[in-house]
LODRENRO-936949 format. One record per residue (C-alpha): residue number from 1; residue in three letters; x, z negated, y negated. Coordinates in Angstrom, 3 decimals. Last residue first. Layout:
(NUM ALA (X Z Y))
...
This chain:
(184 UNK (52.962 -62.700 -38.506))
(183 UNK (51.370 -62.651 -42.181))
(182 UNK (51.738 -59.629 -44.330))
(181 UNK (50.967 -60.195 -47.679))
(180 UNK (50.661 -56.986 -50.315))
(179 UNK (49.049 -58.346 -53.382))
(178 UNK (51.891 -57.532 -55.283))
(177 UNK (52.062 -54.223 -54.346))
(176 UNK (49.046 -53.147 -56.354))
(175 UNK (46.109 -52.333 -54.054))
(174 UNK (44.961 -48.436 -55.072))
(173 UNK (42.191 -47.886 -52.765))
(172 UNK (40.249 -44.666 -52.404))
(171 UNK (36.835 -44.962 -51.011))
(170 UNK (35.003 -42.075 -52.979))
(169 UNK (36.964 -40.409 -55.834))
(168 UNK (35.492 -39.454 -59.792))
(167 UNK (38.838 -38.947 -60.893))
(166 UNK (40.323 -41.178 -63.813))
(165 UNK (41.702 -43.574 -61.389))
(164 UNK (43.779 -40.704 -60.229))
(163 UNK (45.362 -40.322 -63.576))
(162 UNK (46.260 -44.359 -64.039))
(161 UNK (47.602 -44.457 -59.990))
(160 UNK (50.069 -41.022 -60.845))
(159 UNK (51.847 -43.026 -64.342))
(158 UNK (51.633 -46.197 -61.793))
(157 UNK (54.096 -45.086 -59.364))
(156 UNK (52.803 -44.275 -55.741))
(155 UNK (53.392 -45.831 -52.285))
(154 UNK (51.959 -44.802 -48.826))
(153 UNK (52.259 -47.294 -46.638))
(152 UNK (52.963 -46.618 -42.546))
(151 UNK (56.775 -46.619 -43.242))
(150 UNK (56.858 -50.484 -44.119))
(149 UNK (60.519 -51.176 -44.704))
(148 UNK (61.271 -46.831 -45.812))
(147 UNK (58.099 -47.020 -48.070))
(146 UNK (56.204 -43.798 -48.313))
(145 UNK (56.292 -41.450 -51.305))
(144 UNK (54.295 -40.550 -54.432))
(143 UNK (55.731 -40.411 -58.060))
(142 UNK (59.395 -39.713 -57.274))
(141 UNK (61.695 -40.780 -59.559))
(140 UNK (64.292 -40.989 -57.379))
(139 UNK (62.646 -44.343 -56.238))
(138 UNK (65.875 -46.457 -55.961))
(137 UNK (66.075 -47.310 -59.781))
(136 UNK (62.559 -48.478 -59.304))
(135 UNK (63.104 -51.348 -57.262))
(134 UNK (59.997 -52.013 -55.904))
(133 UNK (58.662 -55.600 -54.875))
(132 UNK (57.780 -56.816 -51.033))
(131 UNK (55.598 -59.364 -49.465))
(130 UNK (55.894 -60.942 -45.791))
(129 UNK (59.041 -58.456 -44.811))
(128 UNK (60.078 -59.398 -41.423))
(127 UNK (62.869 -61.010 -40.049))
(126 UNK (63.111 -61.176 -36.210))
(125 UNK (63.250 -64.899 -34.948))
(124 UNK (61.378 -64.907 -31.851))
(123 UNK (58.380 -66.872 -34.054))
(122 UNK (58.719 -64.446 -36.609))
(121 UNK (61.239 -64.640 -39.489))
(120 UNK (60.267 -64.319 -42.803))
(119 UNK (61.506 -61.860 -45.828))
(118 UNK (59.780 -62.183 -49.644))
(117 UNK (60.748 -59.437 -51.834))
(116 UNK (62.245 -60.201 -55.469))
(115 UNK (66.341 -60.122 -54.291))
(114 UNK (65.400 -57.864 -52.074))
(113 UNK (64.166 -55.060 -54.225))
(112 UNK (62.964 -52.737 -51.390))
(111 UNK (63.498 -48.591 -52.592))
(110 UNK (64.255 -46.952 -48.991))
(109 UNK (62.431 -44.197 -49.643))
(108 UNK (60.493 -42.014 -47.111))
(107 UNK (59.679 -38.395 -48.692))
(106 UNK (57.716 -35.826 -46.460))
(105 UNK (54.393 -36.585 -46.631))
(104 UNK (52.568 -35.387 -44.030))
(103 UNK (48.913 -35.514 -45.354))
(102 UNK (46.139 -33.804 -42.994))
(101 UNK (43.775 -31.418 -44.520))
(100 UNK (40.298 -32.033 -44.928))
(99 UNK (36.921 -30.431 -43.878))
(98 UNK (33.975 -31.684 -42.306))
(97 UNK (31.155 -31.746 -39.981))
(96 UNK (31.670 -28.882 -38.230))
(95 UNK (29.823 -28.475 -35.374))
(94 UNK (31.193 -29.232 -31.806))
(93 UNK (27.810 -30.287 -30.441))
(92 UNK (29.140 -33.599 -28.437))
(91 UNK (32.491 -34.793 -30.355))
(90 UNK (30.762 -33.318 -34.005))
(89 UNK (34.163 -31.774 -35.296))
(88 UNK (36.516 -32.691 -38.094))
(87 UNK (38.266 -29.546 -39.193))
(86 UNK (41.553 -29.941 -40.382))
(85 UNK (43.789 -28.232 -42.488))
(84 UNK (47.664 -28.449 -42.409))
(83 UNK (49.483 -29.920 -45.985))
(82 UNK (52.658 -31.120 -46.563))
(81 UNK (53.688 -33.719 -48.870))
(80 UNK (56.600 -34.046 -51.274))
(79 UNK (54.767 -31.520 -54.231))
(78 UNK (52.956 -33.963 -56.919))
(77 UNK (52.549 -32.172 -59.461))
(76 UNK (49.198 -33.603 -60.533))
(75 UNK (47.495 -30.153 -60.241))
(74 UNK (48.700 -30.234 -56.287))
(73 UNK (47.472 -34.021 -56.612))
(72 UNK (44.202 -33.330 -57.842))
(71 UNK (43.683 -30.356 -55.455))
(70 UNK (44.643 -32.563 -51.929))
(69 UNK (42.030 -35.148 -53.403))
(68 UNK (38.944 -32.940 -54.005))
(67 UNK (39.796 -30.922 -50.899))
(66 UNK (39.563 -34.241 -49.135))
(65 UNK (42.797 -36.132 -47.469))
(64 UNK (43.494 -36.911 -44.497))
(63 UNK (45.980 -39.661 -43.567))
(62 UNK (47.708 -40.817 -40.302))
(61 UNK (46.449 -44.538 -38.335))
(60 UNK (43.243 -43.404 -38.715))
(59 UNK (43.250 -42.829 -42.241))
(58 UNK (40.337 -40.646 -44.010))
(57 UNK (41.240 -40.116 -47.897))
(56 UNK (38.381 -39.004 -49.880))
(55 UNK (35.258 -40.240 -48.201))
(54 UNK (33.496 -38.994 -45.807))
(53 UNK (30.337 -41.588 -45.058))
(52 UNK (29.075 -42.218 -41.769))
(51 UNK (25.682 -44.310 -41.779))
(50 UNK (24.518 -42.262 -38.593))
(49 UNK (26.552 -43.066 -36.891))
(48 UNK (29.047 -39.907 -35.255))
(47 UNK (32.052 -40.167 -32.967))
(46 UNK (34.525 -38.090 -34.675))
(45 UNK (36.064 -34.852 -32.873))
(44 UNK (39.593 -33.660 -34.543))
(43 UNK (39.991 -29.917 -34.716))
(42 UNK (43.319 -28.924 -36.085))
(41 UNK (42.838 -25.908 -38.133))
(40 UNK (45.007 -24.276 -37.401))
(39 UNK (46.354 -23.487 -33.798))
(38 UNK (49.086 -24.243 -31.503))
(37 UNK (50.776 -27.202 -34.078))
(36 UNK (54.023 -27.925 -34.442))
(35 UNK (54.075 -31.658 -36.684))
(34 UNK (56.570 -31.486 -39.806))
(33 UNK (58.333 -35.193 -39.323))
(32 UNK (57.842 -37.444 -42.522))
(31 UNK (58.275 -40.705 -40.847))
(30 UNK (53.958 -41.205 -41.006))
(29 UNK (53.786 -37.866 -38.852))
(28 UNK (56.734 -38.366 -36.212))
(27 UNK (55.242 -42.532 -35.458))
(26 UNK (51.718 -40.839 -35.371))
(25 UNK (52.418 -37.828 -33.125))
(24 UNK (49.291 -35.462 -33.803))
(23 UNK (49.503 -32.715 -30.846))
(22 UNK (47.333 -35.225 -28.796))
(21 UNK (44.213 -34.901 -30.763))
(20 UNK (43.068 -37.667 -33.159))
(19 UNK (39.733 -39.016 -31.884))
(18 UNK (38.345 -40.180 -35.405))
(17 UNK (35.396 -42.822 -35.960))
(16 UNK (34.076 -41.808 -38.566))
(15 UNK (34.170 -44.250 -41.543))
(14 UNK (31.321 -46.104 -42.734))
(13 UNK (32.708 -49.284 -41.932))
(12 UNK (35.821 -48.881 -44.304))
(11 UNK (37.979 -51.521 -43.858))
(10 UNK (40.220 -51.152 -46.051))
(9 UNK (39.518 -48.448 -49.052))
(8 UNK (41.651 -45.274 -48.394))
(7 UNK (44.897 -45.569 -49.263))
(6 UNK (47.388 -45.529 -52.026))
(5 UNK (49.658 -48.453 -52.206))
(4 UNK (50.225 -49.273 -56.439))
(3 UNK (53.625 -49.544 -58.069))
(2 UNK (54.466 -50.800 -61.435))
(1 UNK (57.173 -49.581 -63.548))
């Protein structure tokens, strides 16, 4: 099985910049955590240009997905990530620009074939992982999760990356794992 990081496209210029409110804990959101919120929809201001395109997956630093997206992967069956709506808000006239619904998804796996991954040490001597492969056995068969050694990547299976590559989606990135290289 072959395994694909789902993201938005990297970098994407024409992306709002995003003010992400307080009440959104990045470490507790990308580990899965269920975020307490005062109110819904969570209102995050973006800091307009006027080449600002909104695409189907948003990520500053946690992701938000479309309507478009979060409805392909409900009919998709994919059912490990919770959903709270957003409203991304005009940060001087407060308008509505858009809507999407922020992705916690709630399954982190630790799935690292070692024997195939490539680990470094930096120059203080702590190992990192420089390029990684799945082990598949380890997956529990789930379709869509995020990867216990590099938390901040979402991960899906290839059966899930050949039916969203049939959808019609703007700025979506499916980088195979392989070409994963992280330099330190």
């Amino acid at each position: 099985m072959q395994y694909y990081i789902f993201d938005e496209v990297s970098p994407n210029r024409y992306a709002p910049y995003l003010d992400l409110p307080d009440e959104i804990d990045l470490i507790e959101s990308i580990m899965g955590k269920k975020p307490k919120f005062d109110a819904l929809p969570i209102k995050i201001e973006a800091e307009m240009d006027e080449d600002v395109v909104f695409t189907d997956i948003i990520n500053p630093g946690v992701p938000l997905f479309s309507h478009k997206m979060k409805s392909a992967l409900d009919e998709l069956g994919v059912s490990n990530i919770e959903y709270y709506p957003v409203h991304i808000i005009d940060e001087d006239s407060k308008d509505i620009l858009a809507e999407y619904y922020l992705a916690i998804v709630t399954d982190i796996i630790s799935c690292i074939d070692l024997d195939k991954s490539v680990l470094k040490e930096d120059a203080l001597g702590k190992a990192f992982i420089s390029k990684f492969c799945i082990d598949e056995k380890k997956t529990r068969g789930l379709n869509l999760f995020r990867f216990h050694n590099i938390p901040g990547l979402m991960i899906i299976n290839e059966e899930l990356q050949e039916k969203l590559s049939r959808i019609d989606f703007e700025g979506i990135s499916f980088k195979h794992t392989d070409e994963y290289h992280r330099k330190n």
